[in-house]
MARBA-3410 file (N, C-alpha, C, O; in Angstrom, 1 decimal):
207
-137.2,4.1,13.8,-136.3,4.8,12.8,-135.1,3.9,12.5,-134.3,3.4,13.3 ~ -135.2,3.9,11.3,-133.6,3.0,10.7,-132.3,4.0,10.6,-132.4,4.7,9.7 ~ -131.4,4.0,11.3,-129.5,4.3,11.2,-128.7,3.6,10.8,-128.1,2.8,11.6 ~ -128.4,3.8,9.1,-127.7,3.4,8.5,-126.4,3.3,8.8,-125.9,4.4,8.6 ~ -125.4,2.3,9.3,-123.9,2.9,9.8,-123.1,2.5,8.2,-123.5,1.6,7.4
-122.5,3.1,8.1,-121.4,2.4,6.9,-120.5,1.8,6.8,-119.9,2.2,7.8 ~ -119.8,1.1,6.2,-118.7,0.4,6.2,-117.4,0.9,6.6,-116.4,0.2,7.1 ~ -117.5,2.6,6.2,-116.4,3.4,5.8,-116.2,3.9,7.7,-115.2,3.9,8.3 ~ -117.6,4.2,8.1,-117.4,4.8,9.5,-117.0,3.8,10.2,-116.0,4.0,10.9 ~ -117.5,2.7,10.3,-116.9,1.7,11.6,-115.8,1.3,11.2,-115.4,0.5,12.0
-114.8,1.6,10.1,-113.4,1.3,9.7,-113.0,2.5,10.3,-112.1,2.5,11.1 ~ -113.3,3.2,10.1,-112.4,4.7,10.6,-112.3,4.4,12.5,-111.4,4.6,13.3 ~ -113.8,3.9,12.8,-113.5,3.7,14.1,-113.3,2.5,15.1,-113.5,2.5,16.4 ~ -113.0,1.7,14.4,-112.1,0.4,14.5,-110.2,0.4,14.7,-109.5,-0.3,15.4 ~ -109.9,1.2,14.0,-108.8,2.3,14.2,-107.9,2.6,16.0,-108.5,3.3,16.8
-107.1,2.4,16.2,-106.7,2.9,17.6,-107.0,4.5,17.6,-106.5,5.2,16.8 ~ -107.4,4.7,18.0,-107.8,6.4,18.2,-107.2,7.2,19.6,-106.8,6.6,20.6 ~ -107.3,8.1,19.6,-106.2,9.3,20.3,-107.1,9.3,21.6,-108.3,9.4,21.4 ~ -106.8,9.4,23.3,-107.6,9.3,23.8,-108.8,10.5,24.2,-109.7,10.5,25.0 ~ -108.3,11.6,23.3,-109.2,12.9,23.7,-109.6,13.0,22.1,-109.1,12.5,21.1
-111.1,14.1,22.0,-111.0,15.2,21.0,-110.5,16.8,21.5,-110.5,17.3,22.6 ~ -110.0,17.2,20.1,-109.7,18.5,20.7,-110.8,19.6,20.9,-112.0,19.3,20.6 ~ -110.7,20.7,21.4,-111.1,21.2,22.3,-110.9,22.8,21.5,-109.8,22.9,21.2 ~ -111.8,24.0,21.0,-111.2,25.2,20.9,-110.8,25.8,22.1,-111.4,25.6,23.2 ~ -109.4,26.6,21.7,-108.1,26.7,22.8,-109.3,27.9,24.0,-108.9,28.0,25.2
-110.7,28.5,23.5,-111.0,29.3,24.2,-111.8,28.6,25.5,-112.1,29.0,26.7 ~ -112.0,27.4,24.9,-112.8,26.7,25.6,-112.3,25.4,26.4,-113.1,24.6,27.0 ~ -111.0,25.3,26.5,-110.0,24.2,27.2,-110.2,24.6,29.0,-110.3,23.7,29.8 ~ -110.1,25.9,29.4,-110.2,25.7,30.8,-111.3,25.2,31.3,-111.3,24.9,32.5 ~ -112.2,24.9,30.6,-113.3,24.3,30.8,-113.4,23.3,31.2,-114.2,23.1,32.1
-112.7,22.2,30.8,-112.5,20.6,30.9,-110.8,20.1,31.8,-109.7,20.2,31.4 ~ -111.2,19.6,33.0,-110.2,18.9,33.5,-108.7,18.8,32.8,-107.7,19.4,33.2 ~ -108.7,18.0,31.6,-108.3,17.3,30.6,-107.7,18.5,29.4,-106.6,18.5,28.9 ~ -108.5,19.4,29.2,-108.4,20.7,28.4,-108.8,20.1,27.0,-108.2,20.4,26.0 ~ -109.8,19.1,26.9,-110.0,18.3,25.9,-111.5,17.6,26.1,-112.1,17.7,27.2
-112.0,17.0,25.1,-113.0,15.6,25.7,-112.6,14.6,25.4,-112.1,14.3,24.3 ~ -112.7,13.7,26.7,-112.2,12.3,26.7,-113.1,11.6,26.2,-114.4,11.6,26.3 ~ -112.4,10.9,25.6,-113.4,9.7,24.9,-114.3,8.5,26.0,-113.7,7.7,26.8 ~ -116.0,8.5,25.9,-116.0,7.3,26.6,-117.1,8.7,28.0,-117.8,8.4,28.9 ~ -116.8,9.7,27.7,-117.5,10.8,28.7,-118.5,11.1,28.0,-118.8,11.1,26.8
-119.2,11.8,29.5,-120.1,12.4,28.6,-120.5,13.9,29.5,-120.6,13.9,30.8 ~ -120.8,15.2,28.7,-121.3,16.0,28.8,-122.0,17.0,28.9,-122.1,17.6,27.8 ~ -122.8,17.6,29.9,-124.0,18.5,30.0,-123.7,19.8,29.8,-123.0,20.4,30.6 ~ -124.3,20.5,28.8,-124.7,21.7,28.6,-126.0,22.3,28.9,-127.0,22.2,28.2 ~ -125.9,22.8,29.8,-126.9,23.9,30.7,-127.3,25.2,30.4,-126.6,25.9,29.7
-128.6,25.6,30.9,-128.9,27.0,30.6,-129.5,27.8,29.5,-130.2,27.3,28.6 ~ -129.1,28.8,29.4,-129.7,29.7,28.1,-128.9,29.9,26.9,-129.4,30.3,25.9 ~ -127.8,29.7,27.1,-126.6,29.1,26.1,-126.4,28.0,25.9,-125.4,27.7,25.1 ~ -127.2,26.9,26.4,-126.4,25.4,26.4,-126.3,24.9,24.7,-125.5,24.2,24.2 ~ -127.1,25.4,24.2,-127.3,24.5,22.2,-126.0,25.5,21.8,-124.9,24.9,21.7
-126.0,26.5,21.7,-124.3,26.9,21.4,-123.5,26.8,22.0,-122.7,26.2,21.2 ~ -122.6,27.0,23.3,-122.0,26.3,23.8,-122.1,24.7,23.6,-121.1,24.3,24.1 ~ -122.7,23.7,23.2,-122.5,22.6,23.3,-122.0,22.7,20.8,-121.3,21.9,20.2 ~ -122.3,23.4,20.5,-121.8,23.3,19.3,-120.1,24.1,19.4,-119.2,24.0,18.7 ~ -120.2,24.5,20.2,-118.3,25.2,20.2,-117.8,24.2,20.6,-116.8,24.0,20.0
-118.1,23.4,21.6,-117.6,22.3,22.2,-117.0,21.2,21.7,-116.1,20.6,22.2 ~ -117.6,21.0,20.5,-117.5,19.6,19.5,-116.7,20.4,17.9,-116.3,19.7,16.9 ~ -116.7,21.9,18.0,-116.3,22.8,16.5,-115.1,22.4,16.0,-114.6,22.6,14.9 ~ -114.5,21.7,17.2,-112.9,21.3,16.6,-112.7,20.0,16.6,-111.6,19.5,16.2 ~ -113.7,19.1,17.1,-113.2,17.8,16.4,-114.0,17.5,15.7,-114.4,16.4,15.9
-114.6,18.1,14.6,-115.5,17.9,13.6,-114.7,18.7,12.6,-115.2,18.8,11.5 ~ -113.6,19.2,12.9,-113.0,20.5,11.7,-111.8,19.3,11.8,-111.1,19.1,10.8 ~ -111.4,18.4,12.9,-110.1,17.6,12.6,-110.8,16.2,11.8,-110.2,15.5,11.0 ~ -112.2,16.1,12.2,-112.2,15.1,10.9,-113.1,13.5,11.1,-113.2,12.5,10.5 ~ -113.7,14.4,13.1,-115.0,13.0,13.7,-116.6,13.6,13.4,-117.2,14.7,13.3
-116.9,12.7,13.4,-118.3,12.7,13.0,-118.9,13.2,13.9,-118.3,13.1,15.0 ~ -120.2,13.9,13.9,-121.2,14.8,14.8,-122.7,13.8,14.5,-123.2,13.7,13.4 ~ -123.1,13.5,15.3,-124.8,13.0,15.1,-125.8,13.8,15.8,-125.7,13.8,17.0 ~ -126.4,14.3,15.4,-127.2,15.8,16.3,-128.7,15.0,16.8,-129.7,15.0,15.9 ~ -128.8,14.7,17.6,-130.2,13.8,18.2,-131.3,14.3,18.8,-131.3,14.6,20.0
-132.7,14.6,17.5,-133.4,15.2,18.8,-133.5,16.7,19.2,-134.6,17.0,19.6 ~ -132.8,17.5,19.0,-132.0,18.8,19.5,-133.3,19.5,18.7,-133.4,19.4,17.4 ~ -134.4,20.3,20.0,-135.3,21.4,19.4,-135.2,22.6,18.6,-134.4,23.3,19.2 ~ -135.5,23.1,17.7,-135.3,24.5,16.7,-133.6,24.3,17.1,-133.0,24.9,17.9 ~ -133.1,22.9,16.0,-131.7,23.4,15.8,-131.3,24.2,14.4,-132.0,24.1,13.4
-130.3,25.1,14.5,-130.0,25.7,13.2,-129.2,25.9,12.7,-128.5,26.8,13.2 ~ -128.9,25.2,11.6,-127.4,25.0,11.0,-126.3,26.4,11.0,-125.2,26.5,11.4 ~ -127.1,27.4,10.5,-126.3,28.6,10.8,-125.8,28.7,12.1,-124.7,29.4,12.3 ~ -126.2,28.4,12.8,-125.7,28.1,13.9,-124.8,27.8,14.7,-124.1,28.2,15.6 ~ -125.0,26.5,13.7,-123.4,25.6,13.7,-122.7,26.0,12.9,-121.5,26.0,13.4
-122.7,26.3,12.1,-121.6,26.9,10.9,-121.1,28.2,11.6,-120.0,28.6,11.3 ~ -121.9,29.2,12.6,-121.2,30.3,13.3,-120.3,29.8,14.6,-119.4,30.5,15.0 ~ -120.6,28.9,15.1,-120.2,28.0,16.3,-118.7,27.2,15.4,-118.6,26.2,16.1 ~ -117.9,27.2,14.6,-117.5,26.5,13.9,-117.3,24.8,13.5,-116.3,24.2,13.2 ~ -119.0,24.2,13.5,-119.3,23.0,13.5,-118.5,22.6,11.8,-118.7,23.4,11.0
-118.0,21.7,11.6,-117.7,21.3,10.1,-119.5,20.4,9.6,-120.0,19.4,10.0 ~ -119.9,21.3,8.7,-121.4,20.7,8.4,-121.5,19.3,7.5,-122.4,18.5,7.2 ~ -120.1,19.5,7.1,-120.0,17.9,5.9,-120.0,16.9,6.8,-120.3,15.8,6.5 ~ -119.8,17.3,8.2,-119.1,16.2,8.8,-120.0,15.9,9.9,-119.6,15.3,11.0 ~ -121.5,16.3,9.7,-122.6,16.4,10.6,-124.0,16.1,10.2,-124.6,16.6,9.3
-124.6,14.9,11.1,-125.9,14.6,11.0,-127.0,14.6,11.3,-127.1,13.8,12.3 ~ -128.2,15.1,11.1,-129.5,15.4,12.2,-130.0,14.5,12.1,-130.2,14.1,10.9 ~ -130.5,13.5,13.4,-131.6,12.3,13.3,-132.8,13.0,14.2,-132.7,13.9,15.0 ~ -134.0,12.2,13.7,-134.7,12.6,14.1,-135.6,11.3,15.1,-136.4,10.5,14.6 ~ -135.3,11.3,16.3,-135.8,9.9,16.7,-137.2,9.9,16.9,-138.0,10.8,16.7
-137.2,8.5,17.4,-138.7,7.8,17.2,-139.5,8.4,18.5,-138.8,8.7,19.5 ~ -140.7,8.5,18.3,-141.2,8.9,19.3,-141.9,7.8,20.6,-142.2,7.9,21.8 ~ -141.8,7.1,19.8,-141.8,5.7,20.8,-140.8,5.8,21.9,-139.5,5.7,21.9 ~ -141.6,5.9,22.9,-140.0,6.3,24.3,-139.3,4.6,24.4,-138.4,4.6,25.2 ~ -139.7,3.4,23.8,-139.3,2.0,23.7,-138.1,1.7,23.1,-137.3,0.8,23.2
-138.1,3.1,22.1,-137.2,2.5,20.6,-136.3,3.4,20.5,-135.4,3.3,19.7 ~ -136.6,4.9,21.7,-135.7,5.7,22.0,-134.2,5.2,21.9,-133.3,5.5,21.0 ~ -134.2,4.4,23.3,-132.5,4.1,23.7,-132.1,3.3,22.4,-130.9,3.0,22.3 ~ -132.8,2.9,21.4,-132.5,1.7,20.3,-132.0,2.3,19.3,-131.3,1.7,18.5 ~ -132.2,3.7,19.2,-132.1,4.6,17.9,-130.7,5.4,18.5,-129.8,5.6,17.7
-130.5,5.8,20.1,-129.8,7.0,20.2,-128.2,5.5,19.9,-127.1,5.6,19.3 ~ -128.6,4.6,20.5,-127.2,3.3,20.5,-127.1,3.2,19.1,-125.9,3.3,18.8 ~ -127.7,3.0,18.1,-127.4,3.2,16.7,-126.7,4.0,16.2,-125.9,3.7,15.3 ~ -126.6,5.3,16.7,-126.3,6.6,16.4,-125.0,6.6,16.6,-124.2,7.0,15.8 ~ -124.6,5.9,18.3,-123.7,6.3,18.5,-122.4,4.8,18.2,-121.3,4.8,18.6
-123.1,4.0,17.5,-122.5,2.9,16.9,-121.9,3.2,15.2,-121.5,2.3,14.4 ~ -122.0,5.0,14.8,-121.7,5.6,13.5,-121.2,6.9,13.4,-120.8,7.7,12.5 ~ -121.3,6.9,14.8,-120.8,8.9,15.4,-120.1,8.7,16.2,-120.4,7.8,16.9 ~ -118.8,9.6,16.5,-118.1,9.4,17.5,-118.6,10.5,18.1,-118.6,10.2,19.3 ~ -119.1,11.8,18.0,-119.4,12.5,18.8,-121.1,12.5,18.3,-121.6,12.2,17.2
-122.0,13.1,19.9,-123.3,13.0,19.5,-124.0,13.8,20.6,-123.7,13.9,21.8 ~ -124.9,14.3,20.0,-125.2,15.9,20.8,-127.0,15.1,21.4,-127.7,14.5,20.6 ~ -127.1,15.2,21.9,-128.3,14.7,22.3,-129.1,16.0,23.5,-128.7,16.7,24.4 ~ -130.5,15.7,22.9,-131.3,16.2,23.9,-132.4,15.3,24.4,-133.2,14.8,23.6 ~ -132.5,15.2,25.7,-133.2,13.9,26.2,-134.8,14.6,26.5,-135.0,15.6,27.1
-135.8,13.7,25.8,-136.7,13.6,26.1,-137.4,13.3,27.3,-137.0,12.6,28.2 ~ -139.1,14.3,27.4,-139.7,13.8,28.9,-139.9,12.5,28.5,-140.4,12.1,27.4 ~ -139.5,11.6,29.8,-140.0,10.0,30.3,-139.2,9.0,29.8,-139.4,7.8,29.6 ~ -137.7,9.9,29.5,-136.6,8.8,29.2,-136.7,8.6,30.6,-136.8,9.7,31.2 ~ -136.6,7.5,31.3,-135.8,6.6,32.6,-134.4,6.5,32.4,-133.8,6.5,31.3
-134.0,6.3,33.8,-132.6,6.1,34.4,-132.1,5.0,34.0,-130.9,4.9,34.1 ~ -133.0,3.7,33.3,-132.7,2.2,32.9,-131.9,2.7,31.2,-130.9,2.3,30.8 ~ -132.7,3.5,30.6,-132.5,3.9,29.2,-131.0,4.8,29.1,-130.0,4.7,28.4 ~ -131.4,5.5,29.9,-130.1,6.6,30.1,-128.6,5.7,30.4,-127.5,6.0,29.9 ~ -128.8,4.6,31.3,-127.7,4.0,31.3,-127.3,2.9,30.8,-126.3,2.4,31.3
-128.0,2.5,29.8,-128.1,1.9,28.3,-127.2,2.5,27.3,-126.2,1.9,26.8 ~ -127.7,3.9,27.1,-126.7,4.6,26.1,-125.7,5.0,26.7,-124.7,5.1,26.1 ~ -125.7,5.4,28.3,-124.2,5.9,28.5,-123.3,5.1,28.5,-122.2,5.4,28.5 ~ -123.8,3.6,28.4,-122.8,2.1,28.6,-122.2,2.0,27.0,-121.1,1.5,26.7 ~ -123.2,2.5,26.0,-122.9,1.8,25.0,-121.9,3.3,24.6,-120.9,2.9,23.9
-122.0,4.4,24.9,-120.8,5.5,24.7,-119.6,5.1,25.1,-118.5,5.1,24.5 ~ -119.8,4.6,26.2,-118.5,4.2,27.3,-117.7,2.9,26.5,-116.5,2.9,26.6 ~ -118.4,2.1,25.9,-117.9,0.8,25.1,-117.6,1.4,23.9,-116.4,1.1,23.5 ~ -118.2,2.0,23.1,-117.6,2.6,21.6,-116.3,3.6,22.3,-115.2,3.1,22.1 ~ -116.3,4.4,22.9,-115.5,5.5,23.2,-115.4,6.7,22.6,-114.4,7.2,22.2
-117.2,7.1,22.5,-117.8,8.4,21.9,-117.8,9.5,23.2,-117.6,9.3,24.4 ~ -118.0,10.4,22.7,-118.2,11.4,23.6,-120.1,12.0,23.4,-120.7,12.5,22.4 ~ -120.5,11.7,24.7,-122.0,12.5,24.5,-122.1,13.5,24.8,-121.8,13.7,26.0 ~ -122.6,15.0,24.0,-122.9,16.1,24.5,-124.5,15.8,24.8,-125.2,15.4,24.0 ~ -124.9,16.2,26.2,-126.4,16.5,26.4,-126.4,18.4,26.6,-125.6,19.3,27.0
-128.3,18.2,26.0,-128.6,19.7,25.9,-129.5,19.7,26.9,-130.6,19.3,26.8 ~ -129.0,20.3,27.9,-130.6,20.6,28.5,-130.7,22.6,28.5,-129.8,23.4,29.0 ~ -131.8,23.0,28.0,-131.7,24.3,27.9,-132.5,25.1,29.0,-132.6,26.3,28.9 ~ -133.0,24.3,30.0,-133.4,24.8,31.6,-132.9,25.7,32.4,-131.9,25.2,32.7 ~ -132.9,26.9,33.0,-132.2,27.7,33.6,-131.9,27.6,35.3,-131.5,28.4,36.1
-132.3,26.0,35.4,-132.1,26.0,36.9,-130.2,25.7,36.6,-129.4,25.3,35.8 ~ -130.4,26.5,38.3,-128.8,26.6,38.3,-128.1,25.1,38.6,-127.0,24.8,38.3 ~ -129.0,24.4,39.3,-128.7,22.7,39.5,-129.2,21.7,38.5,-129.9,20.7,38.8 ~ -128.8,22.0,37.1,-129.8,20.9,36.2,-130.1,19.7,36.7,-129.1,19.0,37.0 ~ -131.5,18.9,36.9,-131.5,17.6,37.0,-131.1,16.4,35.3,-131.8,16.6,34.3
-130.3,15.7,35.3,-130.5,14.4,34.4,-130.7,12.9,34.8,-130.3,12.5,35.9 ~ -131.1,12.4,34.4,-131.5,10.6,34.1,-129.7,10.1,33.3,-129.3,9.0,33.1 ~ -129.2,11.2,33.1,-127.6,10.3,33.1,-127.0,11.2,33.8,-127.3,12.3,34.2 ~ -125.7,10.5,33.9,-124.6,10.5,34.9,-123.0,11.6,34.3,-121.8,11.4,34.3 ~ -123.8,12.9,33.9,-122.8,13.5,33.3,-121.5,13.4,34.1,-121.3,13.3,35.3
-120.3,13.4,32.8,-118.5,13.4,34.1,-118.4,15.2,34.0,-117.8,15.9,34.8 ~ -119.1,15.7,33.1,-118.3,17.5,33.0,-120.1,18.0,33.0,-121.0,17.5,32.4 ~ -120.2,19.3,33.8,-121.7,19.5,33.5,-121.1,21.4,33.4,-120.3,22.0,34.1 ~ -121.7,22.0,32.4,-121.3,23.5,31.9,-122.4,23.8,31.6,-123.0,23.4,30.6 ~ -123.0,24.9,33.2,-124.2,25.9,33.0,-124.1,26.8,32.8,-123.3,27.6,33.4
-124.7,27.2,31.9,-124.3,28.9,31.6,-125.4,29.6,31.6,-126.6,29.4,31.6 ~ -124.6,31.0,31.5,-125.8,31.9,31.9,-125.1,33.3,31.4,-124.0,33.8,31.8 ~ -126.5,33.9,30.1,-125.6,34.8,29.5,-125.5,36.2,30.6,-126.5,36.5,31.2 ~ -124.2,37.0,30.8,-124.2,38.2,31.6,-124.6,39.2,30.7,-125.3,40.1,31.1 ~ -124.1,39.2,29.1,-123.9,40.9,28.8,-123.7,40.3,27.2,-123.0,39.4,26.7
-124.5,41.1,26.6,-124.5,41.1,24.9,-123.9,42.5,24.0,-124.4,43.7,24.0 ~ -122.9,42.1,23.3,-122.4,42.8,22.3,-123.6,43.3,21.0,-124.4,42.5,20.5 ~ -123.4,44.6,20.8,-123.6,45.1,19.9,-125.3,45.5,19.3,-125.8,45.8,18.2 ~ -125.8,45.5,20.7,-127.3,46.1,20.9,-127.0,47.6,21.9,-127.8,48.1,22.6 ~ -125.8,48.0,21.8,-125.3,49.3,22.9,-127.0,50.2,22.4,-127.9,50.0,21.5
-126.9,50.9,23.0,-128.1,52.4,23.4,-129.5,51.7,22.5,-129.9,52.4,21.6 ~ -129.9,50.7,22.8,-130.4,49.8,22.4,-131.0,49.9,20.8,-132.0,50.5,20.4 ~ -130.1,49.2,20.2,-130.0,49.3,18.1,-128.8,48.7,18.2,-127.8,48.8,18.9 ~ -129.2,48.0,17.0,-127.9,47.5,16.3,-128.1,46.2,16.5,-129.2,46.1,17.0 ~ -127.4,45.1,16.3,-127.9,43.5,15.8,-126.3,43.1,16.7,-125.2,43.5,16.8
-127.0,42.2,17.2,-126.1,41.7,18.4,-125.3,40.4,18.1,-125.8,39.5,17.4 ~ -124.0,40.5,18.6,-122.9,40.1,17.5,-122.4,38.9,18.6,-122.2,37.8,18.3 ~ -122.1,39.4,19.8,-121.3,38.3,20.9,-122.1,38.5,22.1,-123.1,39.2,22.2 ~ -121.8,37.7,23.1,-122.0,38.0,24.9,-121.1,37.4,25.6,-120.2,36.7,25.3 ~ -121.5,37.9,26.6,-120.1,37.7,27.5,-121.1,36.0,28.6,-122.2,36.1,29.2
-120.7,35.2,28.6,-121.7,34.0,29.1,-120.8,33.9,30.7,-119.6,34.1,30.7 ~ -121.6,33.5,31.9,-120.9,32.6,33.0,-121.1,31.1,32.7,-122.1,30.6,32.2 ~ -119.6,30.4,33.1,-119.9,28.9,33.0,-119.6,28.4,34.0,-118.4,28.2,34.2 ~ -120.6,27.8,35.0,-120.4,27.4,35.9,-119.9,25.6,35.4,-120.5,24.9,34.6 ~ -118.7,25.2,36.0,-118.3,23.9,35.8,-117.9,23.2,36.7,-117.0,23.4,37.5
-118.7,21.8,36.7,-119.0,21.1,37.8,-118.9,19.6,37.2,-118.5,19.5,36.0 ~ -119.2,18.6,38.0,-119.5,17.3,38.0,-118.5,16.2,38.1,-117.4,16.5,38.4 ~ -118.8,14.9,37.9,-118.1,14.0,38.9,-117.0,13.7,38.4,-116.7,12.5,38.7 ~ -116.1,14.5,37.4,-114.4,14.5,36.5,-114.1,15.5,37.2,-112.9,15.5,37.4 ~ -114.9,16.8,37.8,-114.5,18.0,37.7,-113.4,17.9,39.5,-113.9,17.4,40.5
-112.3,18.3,39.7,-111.8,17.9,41.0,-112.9,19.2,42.2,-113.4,19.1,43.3 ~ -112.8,20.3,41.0,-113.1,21.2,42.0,-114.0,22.3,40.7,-113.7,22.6,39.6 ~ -115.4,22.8,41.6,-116.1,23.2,40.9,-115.7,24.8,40.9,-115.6,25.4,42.0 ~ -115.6,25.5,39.1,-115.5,26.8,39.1,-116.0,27.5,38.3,-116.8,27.0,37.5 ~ -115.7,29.0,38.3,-116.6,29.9,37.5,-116.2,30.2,36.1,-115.0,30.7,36.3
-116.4,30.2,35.3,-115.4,30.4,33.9,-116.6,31.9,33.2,-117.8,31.9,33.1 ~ -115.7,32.9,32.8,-116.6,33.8,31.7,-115.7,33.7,30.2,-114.6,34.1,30.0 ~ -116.6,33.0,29.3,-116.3,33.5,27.9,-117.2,34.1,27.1,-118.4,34.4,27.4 ~ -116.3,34.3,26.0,-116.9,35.2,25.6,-117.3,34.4,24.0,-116.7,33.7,23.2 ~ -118.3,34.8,23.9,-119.0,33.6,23.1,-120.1,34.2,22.1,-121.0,34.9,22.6
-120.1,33.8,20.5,-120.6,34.3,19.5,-122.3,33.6,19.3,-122.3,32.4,18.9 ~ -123.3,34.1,19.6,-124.2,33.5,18.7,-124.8,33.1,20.5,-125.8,32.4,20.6
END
């Protein structure tokens, strides 16, 4: 698959840039930093991980960085538009199925996106995985990974710095069972090798 970058994007990010994106204010206890640092990368876990990982990135795509969405199964833009994703400011690729040309497409991607949501394929290797996490770490993108597995210990082939498993407790607005369900209440377990000390977070979270 061909990833066109443009002239306009690698000037914007040629640029001295700020060392974090921001963060919604609901979702800062989450992150060491109360932000994502640029150059990290992190895992969203569980049965919430595809929306939680779009709240995550809703506000530096509303301040004005690019989103490259990689990969990511039954994604749905309403989704992101409920998650407050800015959709002008958002791209779906669809990679190669070639697991060779994999790491070749996701380093494209992230040589035109500063932020990039990725979900990793079976029989990506640990050689590939830290291919792209080198070439994140050199641009100074931020990777969101999706894994939507409900083990409480996700395994990855990269080396997340923030890993946020969740797990929904309790859903709004299906009371005495009717009615169309509006919020839930999620646990976010937050761990990994940025985190000083691993803890329990509940928010409260749409979609």
């Amino acid at each position: 698959m061909r990833v066109d970058v443009t002239s306009d994007s690698l000037l914007r990010m040629s640029h001295v840039a700020p060392p974090t994106f921001p963060v919604v204010q609901s979702l800062q206890s989450l992150f060491p930093e109360e932000a994502l640092v640029r150059g990290r990368t992190v895992l969203c876990s569980g049965d919430a991980a595809v929306s939680l990982a779009l709240r995550v990135v809703a506000a530096a795509t509303q301040a004005g960085s690019w989103l490259g969405v990689v990969g990511v199964a039954h994604f749905g833009l309403m989704s992101a538009c409920e998650q407050g994703v800015a959709l002008q400011r958002m791209v779906l690729v669809t990679p190669t199925a070639n697991k060779r040309e994999w790491a070749s497409t996701v380093a494209a991607v992230a040589d035109g996106f500063e932020l990039i949501m990725l979900q990793v394929p079976h029989g990506v290797g640990v050689a590939d995985a830290q291919r792209v996490q080198a070439r994140i770490q050199s641009r100074r993108n931020v990777l969101v990974l999706i894994d939507t597995a409900r083990k409480s210990a996700p395994q990855s082939v990269f080396q997340p710095d923030v890993v946020l498993h969740t797990n929904t407790t309790k859903w709004h607005g299906i009371e005495q069972g009717a009615g169309y369900v509006q919020s839930r209440e999620i646990s976010v377990a937050v761990s990994g090798r940025r985190v000083p000390k691993a803890v329990q977070r509940t928010v409260h979270h749409v979609g």
